[in-house]
VMD Tcl script that draws the C-alpha trace (Angstrom):
set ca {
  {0.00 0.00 0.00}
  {1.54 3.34 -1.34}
  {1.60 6.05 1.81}
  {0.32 9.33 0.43}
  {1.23 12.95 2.41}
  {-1.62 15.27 3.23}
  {-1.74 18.91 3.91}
  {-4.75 19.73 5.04}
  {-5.32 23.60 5.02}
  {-8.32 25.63 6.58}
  {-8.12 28.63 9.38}
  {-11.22 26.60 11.39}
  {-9.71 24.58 13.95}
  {-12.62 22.65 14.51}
  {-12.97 22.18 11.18}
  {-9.20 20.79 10.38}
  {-10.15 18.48 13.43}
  {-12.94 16.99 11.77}
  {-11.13 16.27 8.60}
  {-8.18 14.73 10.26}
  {-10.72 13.00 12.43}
  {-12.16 11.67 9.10}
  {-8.58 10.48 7.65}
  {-6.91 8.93 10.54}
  {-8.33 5.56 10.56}
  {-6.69 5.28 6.78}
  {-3.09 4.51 7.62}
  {-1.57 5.02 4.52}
  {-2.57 9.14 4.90}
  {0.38 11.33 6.54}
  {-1.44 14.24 7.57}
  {-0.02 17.77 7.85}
  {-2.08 20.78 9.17}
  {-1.61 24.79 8.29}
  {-4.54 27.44 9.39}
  {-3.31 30.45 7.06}
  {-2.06 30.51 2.94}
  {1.40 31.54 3.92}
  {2.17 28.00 6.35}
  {0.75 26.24 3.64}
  {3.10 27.40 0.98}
  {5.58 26.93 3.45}
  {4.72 23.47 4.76}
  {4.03 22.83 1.21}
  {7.82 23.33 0.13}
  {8.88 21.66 3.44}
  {7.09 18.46 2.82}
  {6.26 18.04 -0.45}
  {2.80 16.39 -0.54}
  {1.16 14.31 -2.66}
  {-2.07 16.29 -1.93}
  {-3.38 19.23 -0.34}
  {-6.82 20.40 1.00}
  {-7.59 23.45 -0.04}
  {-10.02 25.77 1.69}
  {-10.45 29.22 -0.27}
  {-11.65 31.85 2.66}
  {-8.02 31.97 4.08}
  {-6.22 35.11 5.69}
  {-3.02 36.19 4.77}
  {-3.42 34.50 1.61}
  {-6.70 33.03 -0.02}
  {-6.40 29.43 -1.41}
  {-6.83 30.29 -4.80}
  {-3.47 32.18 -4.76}
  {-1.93 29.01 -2.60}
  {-3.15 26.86 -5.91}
  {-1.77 29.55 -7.88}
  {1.72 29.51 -6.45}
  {2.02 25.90 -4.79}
  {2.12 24.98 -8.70}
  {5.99 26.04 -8.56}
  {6.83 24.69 -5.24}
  {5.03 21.42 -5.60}
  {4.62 20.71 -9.15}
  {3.25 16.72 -8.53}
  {0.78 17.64 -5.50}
  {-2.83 17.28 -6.42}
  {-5.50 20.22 -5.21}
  {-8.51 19.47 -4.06}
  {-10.64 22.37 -2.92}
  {-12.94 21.68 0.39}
  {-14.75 24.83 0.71}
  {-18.38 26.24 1.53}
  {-17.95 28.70 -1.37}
  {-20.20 27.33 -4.42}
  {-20.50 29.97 -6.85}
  {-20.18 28.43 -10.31}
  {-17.61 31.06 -11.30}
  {-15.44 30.13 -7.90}
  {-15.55 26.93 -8.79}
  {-14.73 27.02 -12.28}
  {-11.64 28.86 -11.60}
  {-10.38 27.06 -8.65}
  {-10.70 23.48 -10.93}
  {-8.96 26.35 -13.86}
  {-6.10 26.18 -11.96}
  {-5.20 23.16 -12.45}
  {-7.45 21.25 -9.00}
  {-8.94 17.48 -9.54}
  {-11.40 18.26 -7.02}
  {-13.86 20.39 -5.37}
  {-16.09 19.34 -2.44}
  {-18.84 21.57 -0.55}
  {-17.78 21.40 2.99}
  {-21.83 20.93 3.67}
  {-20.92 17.54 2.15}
  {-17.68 16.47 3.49}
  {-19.17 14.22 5.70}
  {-20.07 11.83 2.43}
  {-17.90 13.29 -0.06}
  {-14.24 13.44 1.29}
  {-13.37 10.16 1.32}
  {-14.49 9.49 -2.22}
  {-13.26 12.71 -3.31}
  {-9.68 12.00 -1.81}
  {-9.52 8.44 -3.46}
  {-10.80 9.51 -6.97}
  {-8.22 12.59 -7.13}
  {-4.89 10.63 -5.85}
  {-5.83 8.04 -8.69}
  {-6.21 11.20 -11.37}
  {-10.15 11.40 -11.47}
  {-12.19 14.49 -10.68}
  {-14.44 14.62 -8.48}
  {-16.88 17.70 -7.98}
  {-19.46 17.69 -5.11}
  {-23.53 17.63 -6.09}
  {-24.82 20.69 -7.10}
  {-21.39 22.36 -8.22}
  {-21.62 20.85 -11.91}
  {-20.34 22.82 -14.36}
  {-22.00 23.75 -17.66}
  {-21.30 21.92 -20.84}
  {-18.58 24.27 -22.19}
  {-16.56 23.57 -19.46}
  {-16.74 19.63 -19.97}
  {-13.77 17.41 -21.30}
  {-14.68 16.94 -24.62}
  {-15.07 13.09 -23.74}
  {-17.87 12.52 -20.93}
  {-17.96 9.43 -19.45}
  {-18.83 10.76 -15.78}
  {-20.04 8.75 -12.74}
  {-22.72 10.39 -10.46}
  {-23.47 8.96 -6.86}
  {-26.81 9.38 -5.81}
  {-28.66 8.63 -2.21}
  {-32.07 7.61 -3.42}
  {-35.02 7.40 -6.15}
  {-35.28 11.06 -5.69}
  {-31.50 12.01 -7.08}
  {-31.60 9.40 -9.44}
  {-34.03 10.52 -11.01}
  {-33.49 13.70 -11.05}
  {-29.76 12.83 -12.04}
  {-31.06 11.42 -14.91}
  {-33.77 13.99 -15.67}
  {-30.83 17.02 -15.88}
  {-28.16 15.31 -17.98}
  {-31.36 14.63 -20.54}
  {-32.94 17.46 -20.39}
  {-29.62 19.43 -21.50}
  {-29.40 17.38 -23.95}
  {-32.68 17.84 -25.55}
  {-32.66 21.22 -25.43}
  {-29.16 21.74 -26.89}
  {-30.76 19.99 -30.26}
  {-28.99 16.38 -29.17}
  {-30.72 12.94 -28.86}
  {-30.95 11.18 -25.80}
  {-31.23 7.67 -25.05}
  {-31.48 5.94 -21.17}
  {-31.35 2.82 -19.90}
  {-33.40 3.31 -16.53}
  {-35.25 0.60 -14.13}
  {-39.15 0.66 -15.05}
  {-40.24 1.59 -11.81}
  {-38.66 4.95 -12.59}
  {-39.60 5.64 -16.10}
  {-42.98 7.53 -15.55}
  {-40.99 9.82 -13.27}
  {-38.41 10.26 -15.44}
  {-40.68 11.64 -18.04}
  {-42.39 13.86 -15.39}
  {-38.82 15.30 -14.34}
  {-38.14 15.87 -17.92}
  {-41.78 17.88 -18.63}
  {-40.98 19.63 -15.57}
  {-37.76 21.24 -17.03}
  {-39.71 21.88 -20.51}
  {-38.83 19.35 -22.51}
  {-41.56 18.35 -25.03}
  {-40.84 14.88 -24.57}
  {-43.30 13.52 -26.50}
  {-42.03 15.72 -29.61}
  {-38.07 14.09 -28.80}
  {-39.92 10.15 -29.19}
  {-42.10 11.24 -32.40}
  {-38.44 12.48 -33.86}
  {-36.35 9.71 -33.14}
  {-34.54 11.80 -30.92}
  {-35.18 10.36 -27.23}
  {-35.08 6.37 -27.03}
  {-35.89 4.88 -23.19}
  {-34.73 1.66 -22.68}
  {-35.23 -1.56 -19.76}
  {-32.29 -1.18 -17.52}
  {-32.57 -5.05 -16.50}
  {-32.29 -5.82 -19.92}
  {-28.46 -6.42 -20.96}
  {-27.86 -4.32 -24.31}
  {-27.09 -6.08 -27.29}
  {-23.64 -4.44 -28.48}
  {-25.19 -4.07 -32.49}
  {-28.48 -2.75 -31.85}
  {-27.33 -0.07 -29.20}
  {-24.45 0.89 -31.59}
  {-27.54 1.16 -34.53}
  {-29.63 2.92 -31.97}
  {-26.68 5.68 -31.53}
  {-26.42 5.60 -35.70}
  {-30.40 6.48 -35.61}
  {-30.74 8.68 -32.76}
  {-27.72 11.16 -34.50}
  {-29.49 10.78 -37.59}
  {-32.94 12.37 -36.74}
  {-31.21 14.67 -34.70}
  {-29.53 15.73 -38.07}
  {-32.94 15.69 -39.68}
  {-34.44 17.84 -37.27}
  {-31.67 20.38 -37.76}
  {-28.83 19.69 -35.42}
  {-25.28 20.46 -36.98}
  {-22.83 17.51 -35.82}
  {-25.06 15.92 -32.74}
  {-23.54 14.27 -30.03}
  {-25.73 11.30 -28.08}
  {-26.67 11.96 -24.51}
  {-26.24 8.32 -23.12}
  {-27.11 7.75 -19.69}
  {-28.17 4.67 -17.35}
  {-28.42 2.82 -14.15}
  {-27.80 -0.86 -15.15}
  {-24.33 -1.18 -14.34}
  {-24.83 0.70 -11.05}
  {-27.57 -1.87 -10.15}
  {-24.78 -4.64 -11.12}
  {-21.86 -3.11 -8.97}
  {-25.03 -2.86 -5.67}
  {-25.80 -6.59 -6.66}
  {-22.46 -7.60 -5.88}
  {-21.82 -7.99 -9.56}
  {-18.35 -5.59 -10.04}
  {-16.99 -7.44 -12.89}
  {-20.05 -6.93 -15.00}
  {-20.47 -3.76 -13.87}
  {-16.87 -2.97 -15.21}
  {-17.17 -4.72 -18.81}
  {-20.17 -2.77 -19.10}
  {-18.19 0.29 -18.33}
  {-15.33 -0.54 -20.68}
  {-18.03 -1.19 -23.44}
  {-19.05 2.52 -22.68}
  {-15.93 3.87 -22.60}
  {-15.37 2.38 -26.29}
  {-18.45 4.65 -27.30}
  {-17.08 7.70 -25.67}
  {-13.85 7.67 -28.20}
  {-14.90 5.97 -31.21}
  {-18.31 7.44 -31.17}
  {-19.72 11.01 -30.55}
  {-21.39 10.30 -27.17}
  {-21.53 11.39 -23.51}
  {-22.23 8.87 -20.79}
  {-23.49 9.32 -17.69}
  {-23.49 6.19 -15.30}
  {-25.58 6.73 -12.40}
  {-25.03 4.90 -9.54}
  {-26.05 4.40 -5.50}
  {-23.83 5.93 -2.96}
  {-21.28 3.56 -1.58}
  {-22.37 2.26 1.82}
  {-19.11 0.88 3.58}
  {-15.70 0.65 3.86}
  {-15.93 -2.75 3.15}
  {-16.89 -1.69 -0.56}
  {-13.89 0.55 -0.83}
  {-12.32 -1.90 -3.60}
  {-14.91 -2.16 -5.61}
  {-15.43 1.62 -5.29}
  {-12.16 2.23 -6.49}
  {-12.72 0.37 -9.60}
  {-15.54 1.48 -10.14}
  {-14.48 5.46 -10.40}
  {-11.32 4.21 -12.57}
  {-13.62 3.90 -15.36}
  {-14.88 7.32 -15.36}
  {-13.43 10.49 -16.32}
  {-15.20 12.83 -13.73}
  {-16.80 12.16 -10.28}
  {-19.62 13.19 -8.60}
  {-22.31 12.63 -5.93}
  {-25.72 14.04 -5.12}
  {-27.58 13.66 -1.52}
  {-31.16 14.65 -1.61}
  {-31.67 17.74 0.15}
  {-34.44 18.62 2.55}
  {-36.35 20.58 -0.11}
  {-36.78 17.65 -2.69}
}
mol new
graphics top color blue
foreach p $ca { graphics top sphere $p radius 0.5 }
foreach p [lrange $ca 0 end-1] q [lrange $ca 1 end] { graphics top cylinder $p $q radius 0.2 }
display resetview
């Protein structure tokens, strides 16, 4: 097991205590503390970590300018922000400067850990509700989003669509039965004319307990860009998204779930598609391996918690 330095930076006592509190029982961490953005820089030089925690309301010197100039002194550390601050723009240009991850410190308590192991392995990882818009997306989407419950899957499922659609791009899903009427309501709710995207060939729903054949999705992709084109839509890219191998990896079932993600990953760079794979939030250390795997197969990272108002 590799042993991986941590600076963990925030001007909140309590706070840095919690965080420690929450990395401690992983023995491979080494865990440094600084409360200003002059002792990190500092510490940063000293001890040359493999990744620092970045909180952005700092005195003497706010983390952005730490990421800015801890680029020089540490050229190999990874950033990941944990901050309250969730303006789009703030968190646009802290990942701008070069950070794998951002996590809202009103989810650290669920989103540290997995935000911690996804950016040491090169993923990023972006707390709920922080997404960024589709110009700021790699231009080859094959994300992962965690979600808590029907609610956020849905609703997971329902956004990533729903941009889609109105951006002139097909969609197709592969989503559980039991949560296809709601889909459709979610996607009505954000004004798409849904029935419209099925007349045009644009929006295809299919069983998520049903294993895809690998021909007649790869035809369904050829048809879905096609009437896309037809209805006017210069160069469309598909809008995949789907639950099944999420319900594989809670069944136990990693090694399908993986092949199914490596099958997907094969459409994201031979074809012109963006996958989202939505899946339940981990429940236990003792998935941890599996998790791990999982996220390797994904180019971005993220998890949604339903909130109080939903």
């Amino acid at each position: 097991m590799l042993d991986y330095r941590i600076l963990v930076v925030d001007d909140f006592e309590d706070f840095r205590r919690f965080v420690c509190s929450v990395l401690q029982p992983r023995a491979e961490f080494q865990i440094t503390e600084a409360s200003n953005g002059l002792e990190a820089l500092q510490k940063a030089e000293q001890l040359q970590p493999d990744l620092i925690l970045l909180d952005i309301g700092l005195p003497e010197l706010n983390g952005l300018e730490v990421a800015k100039r801890v680029r020089k002194l540490v050229p190999a550390a990874e950033i990941l922000f944990l901050s309250q601050e969730s303006s789009p723009d703030v968190v646009r240009e802290a990942l701008n400067l070069g950070a794998l991850g951002y996590v809202n410190k009103l989810r650290s308590q669920t989103d540290l850990l997995p935000a911690i192991d996804a950016v040491l392995r090169g993923r990023q990882f972006v707390s709920g509700g922080l997404e960024l818009g589709t110009d700021d997306q790699p231009p080859n989407r094959h994300e992962i989003l965690f979600c808590s419950d029907d609610v956020t899957i849905v609703d997971g499922f329902a956004r990533f669509i729903a941009t889609a659609l109105h951006d002139g791009n097909p969609a197709i899903v592969l989503v559980n039965e039991s949560r296809r009427e709601n889909l459709l309501d979610g996607l009505r709710a954000r004004g798409v004319d849904i029935a419209s995207a099925i007349r045009r060939g644009t929006f295809v729903s299919l069983d998520a307990a049903v294993a895809p054949e690998p021909d007649r999705f790869l035809e369904a992709i050829r048809s879905l860009r096609e009437a896309a084109a037809k209805a006017g839509k210069s160069r469309p890219r598909v809008a995949f998204c789907g639950e099944r191998a999420g319900c594989l990896w809670a069944e136990g079932k990693t090694d399908e779930a993986i092949q199914l993600e490596q099958f997907c990953d094969s459409l994201v760079k031979t074809y012109e598609v963006d996958i989202l794979c939505v899946y339940p939030l981990p429940q236990g250390g003792e998935e941890q391996p599996a998790f791990e795997s999982i996220c390797r197969e994904h180019s971005a990272i993220y998890s949604r918690e339903q909130s109080k108002s939903e």
